[in-house]
N, C-alpha and C positions, 0 to 999 in steps of 0.2 A: 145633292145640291152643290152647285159648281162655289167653291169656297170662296171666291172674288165677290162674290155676291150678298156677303155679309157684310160690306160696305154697300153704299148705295150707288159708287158708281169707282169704274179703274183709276177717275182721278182723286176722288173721297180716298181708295185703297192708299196711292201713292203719299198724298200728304199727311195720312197717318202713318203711315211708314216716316215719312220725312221728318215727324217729328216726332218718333224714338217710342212709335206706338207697338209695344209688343206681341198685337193682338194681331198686329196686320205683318209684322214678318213670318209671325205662323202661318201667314194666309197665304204671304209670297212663298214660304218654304212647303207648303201641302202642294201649292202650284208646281212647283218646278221642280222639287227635290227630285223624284221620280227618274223624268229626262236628262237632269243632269248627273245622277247616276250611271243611270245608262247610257250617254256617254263619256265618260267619264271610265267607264268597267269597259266598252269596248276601244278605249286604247290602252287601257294597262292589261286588262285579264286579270286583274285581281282585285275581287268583289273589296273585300277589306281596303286596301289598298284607295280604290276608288271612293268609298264611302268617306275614308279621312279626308281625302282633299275634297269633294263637296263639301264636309263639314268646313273644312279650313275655309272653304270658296264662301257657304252663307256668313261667317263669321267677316269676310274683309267687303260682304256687302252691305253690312251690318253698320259696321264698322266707317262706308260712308255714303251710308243714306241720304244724306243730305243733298247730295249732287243727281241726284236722281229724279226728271219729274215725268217719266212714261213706263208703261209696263215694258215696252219696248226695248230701253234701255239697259232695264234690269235684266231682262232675258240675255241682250247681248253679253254682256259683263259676265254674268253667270256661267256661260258656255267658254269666251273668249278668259277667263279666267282659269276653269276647269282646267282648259285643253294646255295653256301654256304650264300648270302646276301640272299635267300628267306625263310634258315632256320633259321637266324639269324633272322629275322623277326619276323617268326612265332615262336620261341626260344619267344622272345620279347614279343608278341602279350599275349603267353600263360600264362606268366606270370604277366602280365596285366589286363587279364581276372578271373586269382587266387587271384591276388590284390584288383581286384575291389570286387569280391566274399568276399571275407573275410571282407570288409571293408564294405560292405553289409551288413554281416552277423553280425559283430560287432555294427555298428549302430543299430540295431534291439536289439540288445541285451544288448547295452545301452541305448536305447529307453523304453525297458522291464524294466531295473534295476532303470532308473530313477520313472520310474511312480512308482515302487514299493515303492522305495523311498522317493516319494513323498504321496504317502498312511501313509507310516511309519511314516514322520513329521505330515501329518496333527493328524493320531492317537494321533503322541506322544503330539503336543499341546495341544488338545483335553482332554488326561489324565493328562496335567499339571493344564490344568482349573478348571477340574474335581475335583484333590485333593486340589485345595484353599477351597474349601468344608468341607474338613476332619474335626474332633476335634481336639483341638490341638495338642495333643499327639501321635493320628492316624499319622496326616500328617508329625511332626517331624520322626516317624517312614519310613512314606514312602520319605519323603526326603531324610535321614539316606541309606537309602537299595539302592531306585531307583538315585536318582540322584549325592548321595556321590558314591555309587557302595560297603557299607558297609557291611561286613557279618552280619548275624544276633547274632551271640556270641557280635561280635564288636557295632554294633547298645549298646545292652543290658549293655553292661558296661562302654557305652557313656551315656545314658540316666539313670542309672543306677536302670533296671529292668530286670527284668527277663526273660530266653531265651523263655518259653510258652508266655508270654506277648507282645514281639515283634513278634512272628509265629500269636497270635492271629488279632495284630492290623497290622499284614501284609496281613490278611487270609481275615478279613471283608474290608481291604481297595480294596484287589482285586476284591471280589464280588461285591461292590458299584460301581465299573468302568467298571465293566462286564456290570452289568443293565445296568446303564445310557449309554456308548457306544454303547451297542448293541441298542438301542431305537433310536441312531444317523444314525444306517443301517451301522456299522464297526460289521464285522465277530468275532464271539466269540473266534476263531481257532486265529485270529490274538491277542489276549488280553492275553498276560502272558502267 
């Protein structure tokens, strides 16, 4: 028995509907659930998914019955409601799945930068130990360069010698951390 037909007629249905009859939105929801499922499932592809926003969809026609005096109406609403809640989803979704991508992507690529960076401290320990080694006047230079950030004119009239003098004892300090480095299995490419 076609379920509309437990009122006596589709405008009897509507105006119990209209006035908050809960007899008759079961009768609109047996009606139409169905088709608004099914479309609703064929733009998402996913059964669950479709079923909440039909439920969400009876709930906001539910919600205003009032404004409603033809079967007609209700059908449009129900469909035009569906379809904008399933691009607004998938609106959602897409943008969720760009999100995650990118936060993907970024983890990997601060996962790259840290290791690099973590190469880069152990190196730079590694040449701090190295130049406790120096003569004294090497390492004062390479303190001066490397660790002040001194230019080498500036070094030269801090220490007060000569610009060939500090190129020299910056020249053999770098070779001395070349060798020994590279003996530790750090890449020559990474060394100054």
């Amino acid at each position: 028995m076609n379920p509309q037909f437990q009122f006596e007629s589709p405008q009897r249905l509507i105006e119990s509907f209209r006035s908050g009859d809960l007899g008759a939105m079961k009768t609109l929801y047996r009606l139409h659930y169905k088709s608004v499922w099914y479309f609703a499932n064929r733009i998402l592809k996913d059964a669950e998914q479709a079923e909440d926003i039909v439920t969400e969809t009876f709930v906001k026609l539910w919600e205003r019955r009032e404004k409603f005096d033809n079967l007609k109406r209700i059908s449009s609403f129900l469909f035009l409601v569906t379809r904008n809640a399933c691009f607004t989803h998938l609106k959602a979704l897409k943008r969720k799945q760009a999100s995650l991508k990118e936060i993907r992507y970024l983890s990997a690529e601060t996962d790259q930068e840290m290791q690099a960076e973590l190469v880069r401290a152990e190196m730079m320990r590694q040449v701090l130990l190295e130049a406790e080694s120096f003569s004294p006047k090497m390492k004062k230079v390479f303190d001066l360069l490397y660790k002040e950030g001194m230019s080498v004119e500036n070094a030269a009239r801090e220490l007060g010698l000569s610009v060939f003098t500090i190129i020299a004892h910056k020249k053999n300090a770098i070779s001395i951390l070349r060798k020994k480095l590279a003996g530790k299995g750090f890449p020559l490419w990474l060394l100054f």
